[in-house]
Kinemage of the C-alpha trace (Angstrom):
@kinemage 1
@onewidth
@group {chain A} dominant
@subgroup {mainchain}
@vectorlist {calphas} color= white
{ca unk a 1} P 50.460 31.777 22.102
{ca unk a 2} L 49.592 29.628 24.907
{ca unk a 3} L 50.549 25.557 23.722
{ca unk a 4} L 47.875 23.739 25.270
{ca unk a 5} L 49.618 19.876 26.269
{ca unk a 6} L 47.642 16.556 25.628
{ca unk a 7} L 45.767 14.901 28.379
{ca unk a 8} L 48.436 12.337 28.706
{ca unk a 9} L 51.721 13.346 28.638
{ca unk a 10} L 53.868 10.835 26.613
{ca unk a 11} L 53.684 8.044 23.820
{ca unk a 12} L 52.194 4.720 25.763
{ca unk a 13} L 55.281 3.178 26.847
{ca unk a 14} L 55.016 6.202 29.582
{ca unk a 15} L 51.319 6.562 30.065
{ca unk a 16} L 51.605 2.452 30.753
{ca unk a 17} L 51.994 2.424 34.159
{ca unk a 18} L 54.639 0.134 36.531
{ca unk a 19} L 55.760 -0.835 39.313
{ca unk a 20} L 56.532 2.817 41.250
{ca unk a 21} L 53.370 4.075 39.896
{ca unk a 22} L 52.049 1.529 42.534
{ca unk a 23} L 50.764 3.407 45.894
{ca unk a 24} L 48.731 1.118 47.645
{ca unk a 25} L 48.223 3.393 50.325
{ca unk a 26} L 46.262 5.491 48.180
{ca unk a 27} L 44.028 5.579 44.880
{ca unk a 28} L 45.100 3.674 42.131
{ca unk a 29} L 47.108 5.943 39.679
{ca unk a 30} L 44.518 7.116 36.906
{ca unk a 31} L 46.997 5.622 33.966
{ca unk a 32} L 47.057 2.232 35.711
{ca unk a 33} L 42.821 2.245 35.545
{ca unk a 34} L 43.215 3.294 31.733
{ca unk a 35} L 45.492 0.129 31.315
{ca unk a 36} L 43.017 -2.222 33.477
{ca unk a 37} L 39.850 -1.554 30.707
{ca unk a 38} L 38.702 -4.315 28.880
{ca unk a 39} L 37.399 -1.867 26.457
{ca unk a 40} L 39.814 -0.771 23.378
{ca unk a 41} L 40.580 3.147 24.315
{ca unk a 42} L 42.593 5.178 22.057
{ca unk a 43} L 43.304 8.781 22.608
{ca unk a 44} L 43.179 10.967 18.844
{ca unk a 45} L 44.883 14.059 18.444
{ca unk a 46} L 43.286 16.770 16.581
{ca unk a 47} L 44.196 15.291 13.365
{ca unk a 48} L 42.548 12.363 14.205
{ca unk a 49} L 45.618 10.007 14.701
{ca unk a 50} L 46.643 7.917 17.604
{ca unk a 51} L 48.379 9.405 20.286
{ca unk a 52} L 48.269 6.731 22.861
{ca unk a 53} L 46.506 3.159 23.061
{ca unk a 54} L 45.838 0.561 25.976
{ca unk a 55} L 46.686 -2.957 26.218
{ca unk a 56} L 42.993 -3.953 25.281
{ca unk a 57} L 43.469 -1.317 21.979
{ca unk a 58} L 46.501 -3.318 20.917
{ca unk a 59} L 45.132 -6.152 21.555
{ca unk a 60} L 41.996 -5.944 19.794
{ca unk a 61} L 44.306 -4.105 16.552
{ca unk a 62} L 46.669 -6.653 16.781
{ca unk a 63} L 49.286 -4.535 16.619
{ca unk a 64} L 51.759 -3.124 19.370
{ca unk a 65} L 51.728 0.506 20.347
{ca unk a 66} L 55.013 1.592 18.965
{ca unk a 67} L 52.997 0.855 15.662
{ca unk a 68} L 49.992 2.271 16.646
{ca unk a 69} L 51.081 5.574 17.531
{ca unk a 70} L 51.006 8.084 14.658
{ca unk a 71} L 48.828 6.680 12.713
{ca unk a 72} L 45.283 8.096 11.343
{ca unk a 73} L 42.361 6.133 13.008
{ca unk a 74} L 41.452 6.318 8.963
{ca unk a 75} L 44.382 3.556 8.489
{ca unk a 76} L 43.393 1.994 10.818
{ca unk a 77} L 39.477 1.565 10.505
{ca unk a 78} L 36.799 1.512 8.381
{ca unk a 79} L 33.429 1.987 9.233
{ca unk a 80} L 30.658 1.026 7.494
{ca unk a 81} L 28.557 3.572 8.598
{ca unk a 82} L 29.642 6.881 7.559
{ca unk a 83} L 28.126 8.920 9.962
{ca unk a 84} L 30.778 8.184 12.089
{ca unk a 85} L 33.697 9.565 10.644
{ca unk a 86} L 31.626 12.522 9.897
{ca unk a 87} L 31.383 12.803 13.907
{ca unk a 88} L 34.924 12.238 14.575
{ca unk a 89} L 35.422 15.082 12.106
{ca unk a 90} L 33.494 17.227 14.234
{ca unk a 91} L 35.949 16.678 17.436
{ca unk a 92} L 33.407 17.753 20.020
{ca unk a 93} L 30.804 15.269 19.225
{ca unk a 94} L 29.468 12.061 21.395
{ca unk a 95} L 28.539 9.458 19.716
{ca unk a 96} L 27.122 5.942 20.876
{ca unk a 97} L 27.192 3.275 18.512
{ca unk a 98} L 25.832 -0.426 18.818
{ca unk a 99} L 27.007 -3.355 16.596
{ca unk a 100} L 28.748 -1.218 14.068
{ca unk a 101} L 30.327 -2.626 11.042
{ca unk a 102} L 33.982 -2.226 11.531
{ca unk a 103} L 36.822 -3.450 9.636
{ca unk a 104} L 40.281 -3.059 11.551
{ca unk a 105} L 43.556 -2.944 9.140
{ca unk a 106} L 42.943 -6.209 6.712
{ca unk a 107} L 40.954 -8.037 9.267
{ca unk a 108} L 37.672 -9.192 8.504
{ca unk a 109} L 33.965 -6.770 8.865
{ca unk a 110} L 33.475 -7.503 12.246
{ca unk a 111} L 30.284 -5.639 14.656
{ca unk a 112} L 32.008 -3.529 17.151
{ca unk a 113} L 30.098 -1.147 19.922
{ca unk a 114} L 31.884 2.296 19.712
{ca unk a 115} L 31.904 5.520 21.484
{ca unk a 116} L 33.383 8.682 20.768
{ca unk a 117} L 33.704 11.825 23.537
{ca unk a 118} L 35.956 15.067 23.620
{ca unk a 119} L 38.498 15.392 26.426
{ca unk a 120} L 37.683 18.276 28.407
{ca unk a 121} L 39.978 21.289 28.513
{ca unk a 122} L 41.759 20.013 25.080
{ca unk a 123} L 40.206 21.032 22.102
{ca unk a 124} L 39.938 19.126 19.234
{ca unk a 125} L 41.444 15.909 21.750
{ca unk a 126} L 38.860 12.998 21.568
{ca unk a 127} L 38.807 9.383 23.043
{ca unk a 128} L 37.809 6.491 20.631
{ca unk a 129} L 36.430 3.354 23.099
{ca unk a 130} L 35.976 0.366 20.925
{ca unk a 131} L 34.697 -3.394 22.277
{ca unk a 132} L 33.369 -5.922 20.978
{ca unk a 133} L 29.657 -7.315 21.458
{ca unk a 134} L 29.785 -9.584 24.191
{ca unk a 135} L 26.691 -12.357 24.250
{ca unk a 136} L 24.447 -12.319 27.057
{ca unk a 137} L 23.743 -15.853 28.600
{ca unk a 138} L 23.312 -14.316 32.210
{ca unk a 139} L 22.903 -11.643 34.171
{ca unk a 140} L 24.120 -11.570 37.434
{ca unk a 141} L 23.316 -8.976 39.624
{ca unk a 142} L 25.403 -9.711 42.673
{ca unk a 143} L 23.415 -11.524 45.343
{ca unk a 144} L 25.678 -13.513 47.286
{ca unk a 145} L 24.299 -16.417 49.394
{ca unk a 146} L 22.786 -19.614 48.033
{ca unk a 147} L 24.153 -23.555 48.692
{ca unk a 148} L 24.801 -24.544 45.582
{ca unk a 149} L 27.437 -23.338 43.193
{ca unk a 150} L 26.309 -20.082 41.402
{ca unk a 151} L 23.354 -19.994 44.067
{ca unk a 152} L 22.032 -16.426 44.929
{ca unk a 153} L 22.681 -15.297 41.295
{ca unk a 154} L 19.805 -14.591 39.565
{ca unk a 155} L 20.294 -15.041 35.924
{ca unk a 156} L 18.258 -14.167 32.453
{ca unk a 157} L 15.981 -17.128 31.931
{ca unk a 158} L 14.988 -16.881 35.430
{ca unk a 159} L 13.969 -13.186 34.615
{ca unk a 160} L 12.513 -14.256 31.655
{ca unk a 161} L 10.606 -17.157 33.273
{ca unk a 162} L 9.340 -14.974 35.713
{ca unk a 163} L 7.693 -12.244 33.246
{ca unk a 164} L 6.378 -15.136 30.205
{ca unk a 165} L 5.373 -18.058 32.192
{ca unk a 166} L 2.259 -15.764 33.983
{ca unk a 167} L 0.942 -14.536 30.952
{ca unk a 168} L 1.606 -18.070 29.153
{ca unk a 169} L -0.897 -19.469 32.163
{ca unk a 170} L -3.774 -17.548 31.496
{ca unk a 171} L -3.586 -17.935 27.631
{ca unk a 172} L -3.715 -21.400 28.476
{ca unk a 173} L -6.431 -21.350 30.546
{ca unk a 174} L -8.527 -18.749 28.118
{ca unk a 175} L -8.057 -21.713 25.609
{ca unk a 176} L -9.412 -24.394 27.651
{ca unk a 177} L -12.571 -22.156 28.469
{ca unk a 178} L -12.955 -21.614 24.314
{ca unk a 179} L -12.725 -25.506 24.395
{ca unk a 180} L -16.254 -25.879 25.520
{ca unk a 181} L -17.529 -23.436 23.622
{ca unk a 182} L -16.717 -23.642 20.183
{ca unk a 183} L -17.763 -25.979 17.454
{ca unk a 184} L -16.128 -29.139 17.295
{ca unk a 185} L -13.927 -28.179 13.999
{ca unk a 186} L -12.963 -25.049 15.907
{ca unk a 187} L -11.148 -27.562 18.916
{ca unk a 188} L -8.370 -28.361 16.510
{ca unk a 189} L -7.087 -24.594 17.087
{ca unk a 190} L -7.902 -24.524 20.509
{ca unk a 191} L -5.857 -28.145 21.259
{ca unk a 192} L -3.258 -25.924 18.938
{ca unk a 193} L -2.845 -23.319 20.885
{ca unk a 194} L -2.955 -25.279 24.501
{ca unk a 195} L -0.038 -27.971 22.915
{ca unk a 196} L 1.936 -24.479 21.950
{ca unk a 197} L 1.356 -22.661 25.082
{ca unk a 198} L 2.717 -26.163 26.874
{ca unk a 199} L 5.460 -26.487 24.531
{ca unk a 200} L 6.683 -22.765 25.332
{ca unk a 201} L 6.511 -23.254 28.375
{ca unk a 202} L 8.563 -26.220 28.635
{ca unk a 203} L 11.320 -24.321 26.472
{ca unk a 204} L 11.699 -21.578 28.802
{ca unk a 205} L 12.036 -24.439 31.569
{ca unk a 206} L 15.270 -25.689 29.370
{ca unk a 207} L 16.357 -22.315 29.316
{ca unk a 208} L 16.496 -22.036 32.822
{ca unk a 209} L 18.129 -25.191 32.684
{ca unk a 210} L 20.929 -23.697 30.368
{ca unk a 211} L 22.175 -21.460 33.583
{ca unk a 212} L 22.865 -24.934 35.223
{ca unk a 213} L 24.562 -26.204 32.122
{ca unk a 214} L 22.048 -29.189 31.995
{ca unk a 215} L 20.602 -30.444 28.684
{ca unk a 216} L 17.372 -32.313 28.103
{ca unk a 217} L 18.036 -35.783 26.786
{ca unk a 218} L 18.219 -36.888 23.054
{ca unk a 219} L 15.619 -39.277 22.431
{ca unk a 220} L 14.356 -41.015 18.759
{ca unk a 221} L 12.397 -38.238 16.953
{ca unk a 222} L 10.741 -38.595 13.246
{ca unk a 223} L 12.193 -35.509 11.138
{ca unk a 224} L 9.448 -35.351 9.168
{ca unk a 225} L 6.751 -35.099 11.657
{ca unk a 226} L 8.572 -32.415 13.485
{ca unk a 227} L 8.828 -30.630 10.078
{ca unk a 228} L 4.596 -30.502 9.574
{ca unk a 229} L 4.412 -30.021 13.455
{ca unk a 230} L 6.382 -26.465 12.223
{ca unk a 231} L 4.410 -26.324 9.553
{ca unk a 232} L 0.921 -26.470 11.091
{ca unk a 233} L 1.992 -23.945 14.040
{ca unk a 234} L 3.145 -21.323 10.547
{ca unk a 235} L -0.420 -22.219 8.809
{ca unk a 236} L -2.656 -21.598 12.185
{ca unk a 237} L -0.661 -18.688 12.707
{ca unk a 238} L -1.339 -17.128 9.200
{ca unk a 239} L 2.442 -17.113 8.475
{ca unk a 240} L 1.968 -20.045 5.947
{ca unk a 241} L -0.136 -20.659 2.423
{ca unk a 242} L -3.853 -21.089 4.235
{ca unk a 243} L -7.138 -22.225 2.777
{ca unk a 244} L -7.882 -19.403 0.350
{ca unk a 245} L -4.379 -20.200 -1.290
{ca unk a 246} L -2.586 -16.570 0.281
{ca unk a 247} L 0.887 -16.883 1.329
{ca unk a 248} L 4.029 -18.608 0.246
{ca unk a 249} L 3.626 -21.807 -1.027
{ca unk a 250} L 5.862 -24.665 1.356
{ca unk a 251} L 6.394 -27.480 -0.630
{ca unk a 252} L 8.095 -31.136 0.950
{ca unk a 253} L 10.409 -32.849 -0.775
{ca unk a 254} L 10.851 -35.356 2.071
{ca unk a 255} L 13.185 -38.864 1.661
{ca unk a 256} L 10.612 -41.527 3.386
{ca unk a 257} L 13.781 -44.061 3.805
{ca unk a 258} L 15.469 -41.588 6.697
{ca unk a 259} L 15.812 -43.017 9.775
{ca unk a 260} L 14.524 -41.523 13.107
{ca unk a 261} L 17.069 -38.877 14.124
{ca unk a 262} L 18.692 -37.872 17.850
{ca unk a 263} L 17.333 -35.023 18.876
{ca unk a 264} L 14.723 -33.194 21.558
{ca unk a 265} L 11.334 -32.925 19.572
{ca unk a 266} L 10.562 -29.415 21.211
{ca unk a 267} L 14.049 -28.036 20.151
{ca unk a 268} L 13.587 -29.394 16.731
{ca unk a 269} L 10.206 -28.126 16.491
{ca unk a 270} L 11.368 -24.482 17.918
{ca unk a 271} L 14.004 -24.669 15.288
{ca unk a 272} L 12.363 -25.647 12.171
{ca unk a 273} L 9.596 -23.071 13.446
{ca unk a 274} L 12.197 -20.514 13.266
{ca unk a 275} L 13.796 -21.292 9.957
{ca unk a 276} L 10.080 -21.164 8.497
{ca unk a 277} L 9.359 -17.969 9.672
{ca unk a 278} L 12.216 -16.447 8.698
{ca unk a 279} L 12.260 -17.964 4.627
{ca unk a 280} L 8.503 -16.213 4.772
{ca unk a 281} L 9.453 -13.296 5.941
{ca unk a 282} L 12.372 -13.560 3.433
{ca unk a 283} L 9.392 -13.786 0.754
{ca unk a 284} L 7.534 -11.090 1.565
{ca unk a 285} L 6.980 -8.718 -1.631
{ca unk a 286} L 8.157 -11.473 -3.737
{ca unk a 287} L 6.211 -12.528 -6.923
{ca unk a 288} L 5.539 -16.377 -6.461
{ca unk a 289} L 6.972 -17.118 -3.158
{ca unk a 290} L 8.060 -20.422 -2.470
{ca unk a 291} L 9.185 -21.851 0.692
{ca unk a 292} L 10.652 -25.995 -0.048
{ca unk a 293} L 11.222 -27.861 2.871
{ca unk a 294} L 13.634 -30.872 2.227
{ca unk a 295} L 14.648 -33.908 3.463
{ca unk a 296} L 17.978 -35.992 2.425
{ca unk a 297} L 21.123 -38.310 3.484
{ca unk a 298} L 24.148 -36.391 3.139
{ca unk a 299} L 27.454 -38.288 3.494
{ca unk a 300} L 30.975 -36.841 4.525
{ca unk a 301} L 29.741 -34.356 7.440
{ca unk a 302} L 30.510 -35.851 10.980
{ca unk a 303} L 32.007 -33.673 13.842
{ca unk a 304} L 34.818 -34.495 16.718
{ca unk a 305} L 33.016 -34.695 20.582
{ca unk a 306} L 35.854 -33.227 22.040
{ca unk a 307} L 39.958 -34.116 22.008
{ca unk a 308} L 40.753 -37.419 21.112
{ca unk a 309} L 36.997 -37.781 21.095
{ca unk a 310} L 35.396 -40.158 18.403
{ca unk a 311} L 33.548 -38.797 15.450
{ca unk a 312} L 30.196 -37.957 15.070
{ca unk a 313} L 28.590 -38.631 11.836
{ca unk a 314} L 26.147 -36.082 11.094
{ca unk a 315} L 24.288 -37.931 8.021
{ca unk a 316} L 20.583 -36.423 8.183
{ca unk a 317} L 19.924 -32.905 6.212
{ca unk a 318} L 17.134 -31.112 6.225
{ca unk a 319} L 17.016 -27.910 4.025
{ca unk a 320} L 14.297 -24.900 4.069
{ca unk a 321} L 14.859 -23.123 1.042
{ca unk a 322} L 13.403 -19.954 0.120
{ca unk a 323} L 13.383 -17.237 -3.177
{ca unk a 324} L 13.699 -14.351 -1.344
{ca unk a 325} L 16.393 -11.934 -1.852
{ca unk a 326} L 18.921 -13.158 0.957
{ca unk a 327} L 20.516 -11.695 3.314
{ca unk a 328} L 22.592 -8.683 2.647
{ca unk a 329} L 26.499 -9.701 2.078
{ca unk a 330} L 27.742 -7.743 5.034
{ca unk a 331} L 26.025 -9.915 7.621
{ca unk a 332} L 26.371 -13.278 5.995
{ca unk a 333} L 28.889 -14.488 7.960
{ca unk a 334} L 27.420 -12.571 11.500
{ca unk a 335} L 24.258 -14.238 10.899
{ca unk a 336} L 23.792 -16.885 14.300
{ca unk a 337} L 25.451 -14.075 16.295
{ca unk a 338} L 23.073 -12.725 18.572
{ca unk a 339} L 21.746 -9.160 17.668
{ca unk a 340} L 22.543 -9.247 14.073
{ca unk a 341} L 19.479 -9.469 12.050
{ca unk a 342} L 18.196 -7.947 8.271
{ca unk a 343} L 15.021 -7.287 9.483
{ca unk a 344} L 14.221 -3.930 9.893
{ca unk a 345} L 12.148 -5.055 13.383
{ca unk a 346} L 14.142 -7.831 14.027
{ca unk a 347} L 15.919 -8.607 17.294
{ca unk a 348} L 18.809 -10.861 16.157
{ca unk a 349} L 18.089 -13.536 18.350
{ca unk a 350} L 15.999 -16.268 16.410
{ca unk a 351} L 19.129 -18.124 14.424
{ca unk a 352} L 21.277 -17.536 17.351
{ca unk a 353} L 18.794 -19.636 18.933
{ca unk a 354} L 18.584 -22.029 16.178
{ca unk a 355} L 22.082 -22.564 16.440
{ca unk a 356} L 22.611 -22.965 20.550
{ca unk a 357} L 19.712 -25.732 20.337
{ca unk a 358} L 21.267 -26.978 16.801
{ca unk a 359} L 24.542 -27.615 18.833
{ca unk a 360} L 22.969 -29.374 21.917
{ca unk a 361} L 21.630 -31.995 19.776
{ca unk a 362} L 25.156 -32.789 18.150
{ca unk a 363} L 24.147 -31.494 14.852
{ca unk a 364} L 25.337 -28.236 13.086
{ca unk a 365} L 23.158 -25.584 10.906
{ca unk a 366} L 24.682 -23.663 7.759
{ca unk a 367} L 23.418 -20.723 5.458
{ca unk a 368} L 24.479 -20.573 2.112
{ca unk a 369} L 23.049 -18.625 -1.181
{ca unk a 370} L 22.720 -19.597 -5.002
{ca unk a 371} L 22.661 -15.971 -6.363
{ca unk a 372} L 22.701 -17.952 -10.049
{ca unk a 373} L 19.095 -19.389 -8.774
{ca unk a 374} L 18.025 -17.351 -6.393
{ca unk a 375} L 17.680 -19.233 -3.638
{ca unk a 376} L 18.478 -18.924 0.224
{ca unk a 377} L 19.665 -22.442 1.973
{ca unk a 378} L 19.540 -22.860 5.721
{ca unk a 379} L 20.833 -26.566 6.209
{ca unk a 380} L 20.321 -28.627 9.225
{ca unk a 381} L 22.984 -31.916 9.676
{ca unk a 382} L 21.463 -34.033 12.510
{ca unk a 383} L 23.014 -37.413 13.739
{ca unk a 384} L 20.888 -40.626 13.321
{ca unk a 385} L 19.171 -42.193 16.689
{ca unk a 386} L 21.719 -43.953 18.566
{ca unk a 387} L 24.695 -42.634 17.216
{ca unk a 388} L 25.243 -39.726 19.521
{ca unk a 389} L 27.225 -39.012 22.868
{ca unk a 390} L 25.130 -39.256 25.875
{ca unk a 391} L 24.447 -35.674 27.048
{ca unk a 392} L 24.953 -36.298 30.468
{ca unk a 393} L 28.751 -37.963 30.020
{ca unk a 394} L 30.176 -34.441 30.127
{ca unk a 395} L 32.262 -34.610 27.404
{ca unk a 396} L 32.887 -31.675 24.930
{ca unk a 397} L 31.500 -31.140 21.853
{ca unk a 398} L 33.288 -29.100 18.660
């Protein structure tokens, strides 16, 4: 009976390639390439343990290969999905696998992008390619030329300028023509939805900004009117309790002594727009919804600008509470990573937002759930007018 070798031909201190492996003269040796992946690879015998590993594989185990090697890929993960073991099991399978729960030895549930794939000519012999999710701020698609640093690179909120600001034009313009026709009640939604479109608009400009690393400025802004702005953009929209009484209900509990806060009104709107939505989308199905918007002074929180940087009191809080169920325990702690979402439609992206403009405006944003009550929490600690960095000294924030 023919004995049929593995693809590689040692344990990894031999597949890891050195210095005489080196012929520059030629094509890189095939081991060396393995070892140059950012992506985790590890090569599974047919009884599923390791046979070999990568630098990137230890590195993202956080173990060395001498302890690696021998081990069953069921030691050393556990996947929340089970269809995944059930492929591996099947040894000739492919398998693609975005944002999957993983949890590596006693490390922390963590998403990970996976794929599986037999190696051909060696049955049962697969390759397991782990990495984690990285976050998309640009894409560069490699145009050289331009004057300025990172010039000729044409990045995501360019592309994204590029296919909403068109459309965003000729809503606005359709809502100038309803203008002068519709009754003079009927302006307040038409005034709504030209403020919006401009509003938008001017938020995809600061996303093209973020390419550049440039911030808008912090100026005085009233918390509460930025909350009812929110408000009256979820009510026009039908997201909110309307005339006839359907919907959640959003009650204010708002502190009238607060000071004004520092902050960009658009970005605060955008934000408190966001956590809105999201607590009634939280209440959907739910008997009496309830959606409580409020205001507060909350001593003790205050964050560092940098090292050796003074630090930032963060006294302001505004909470949007909802009675929905929550969101599931796996993901509470993934939640303001982009792509992770509980919605069945969602996209992931809406408190990642919430949190990148959060963070430009000094202040931070927190979830947190009273399962004894019922209640969601999504907390917002801003810093009072005048108390903040400038945005343009360069200095780092925590």
């Amino acid at each position: 009976m023919a004995v049929i070798s593995p693809p590689f031909d040692g344990p990894h201190d031999r597949d890891r390639p050195n210095d005489r492996d080196r012929d520059e003269s030629g094509p890189p040796d095939p081991r060396r390439v393995i070892a140059s992946l950012p992506q985790a690879l590890f090569l599974l015998a047919p009884d599923l343990s390791v046979t070999s590993v990568n630098p990137a594989g230890e590195q993202l185990v956080g173990q060395g290969a001498s302890r690696l090697i021998g081990r069953s890929v069921h030691d050393l993960f556990a996947f929340e999905e089970a269809v995944i073991l059930e492929r591996l099991g099947e040894r000739e399978a492919h398998l693609v696998a975005r944002g999957s729960l993983v949890r590596i030895l006693d490390q922390p549930a963590r998403a990970i992008d996976l794929m599986t794939a037999p190696v051909l000519h060696f049955p049962g012999w697969q390759i397991l390619v782990l990495q984690e999710p990285v976050g998309v701020e640009a894409l560069t698609l490699g145009m050289a030329g331009g004057d300025e640093p990172g010039g000729g690179v044409l990045r995501a909120p360019e592309v994204l300028a590029h296919e909403i600001k068109n459309p965003l034009a000729g809503i606005r313009g359709a809502a100038q023509l309803l203008d002068r026709r519709v009754s003079e009640g009927d302006r307040a939604l038409t005034g709504l939805i030209t403020t919006e479109v401009d509003r938008v608009a001017k938020l995809i400009d600061q996303m093209q900004s973020l390419s550049r690393r440039s911030l808008e400025p912090a100026v005085d802004c009233n918390l509460h009117e930025a909350s009812r702005h929110a408000h009256a953009i979820l009510v026009a929209g039908r997201g909110g309790r309307d005339a006839k009484g359907e919907g959640p209900i959003i009650e204010e509990e708002f502190d009238p002594s607060l000071p004004p806060i520092s902050a960009n009104h658009d970005s605060l709107v955008q934000v408190l727009l966001n956590l809105m939505t999201n607590a009634r989308d939280a209440c959907e199905g739910v008997e009496s919804p309830r959606i409580i918007v409020r205001t507060r002074f909350a001593s003790g929180i205050q964050v560092h600008s940098g090292p050796g940087g003074a630090p930032l009191r963060l006294p302001i809080e505004l909470r949007v509470t909802d009675n929905g169920p929550g969101v599931p325990a796996p993901l509470r702690d993934h939640i303001f990573e982009p792509f992770v979402s509980s919605k069945k439609s969602g996209q992931g992206l809406g408190l990642a937002l919430v949190q990148k403009l959060v963070r430009e405006m000094n202040g931070r944003v927190t979830y947190d759930r009273d399962e004894v009550r019922g209640l969601t929490h999504f907390r917002l600690h801003l810093p009072v007018a005048g108390s903040a960095p400038s945005r343009n000294s360069g200095t780092k924030r925590a």
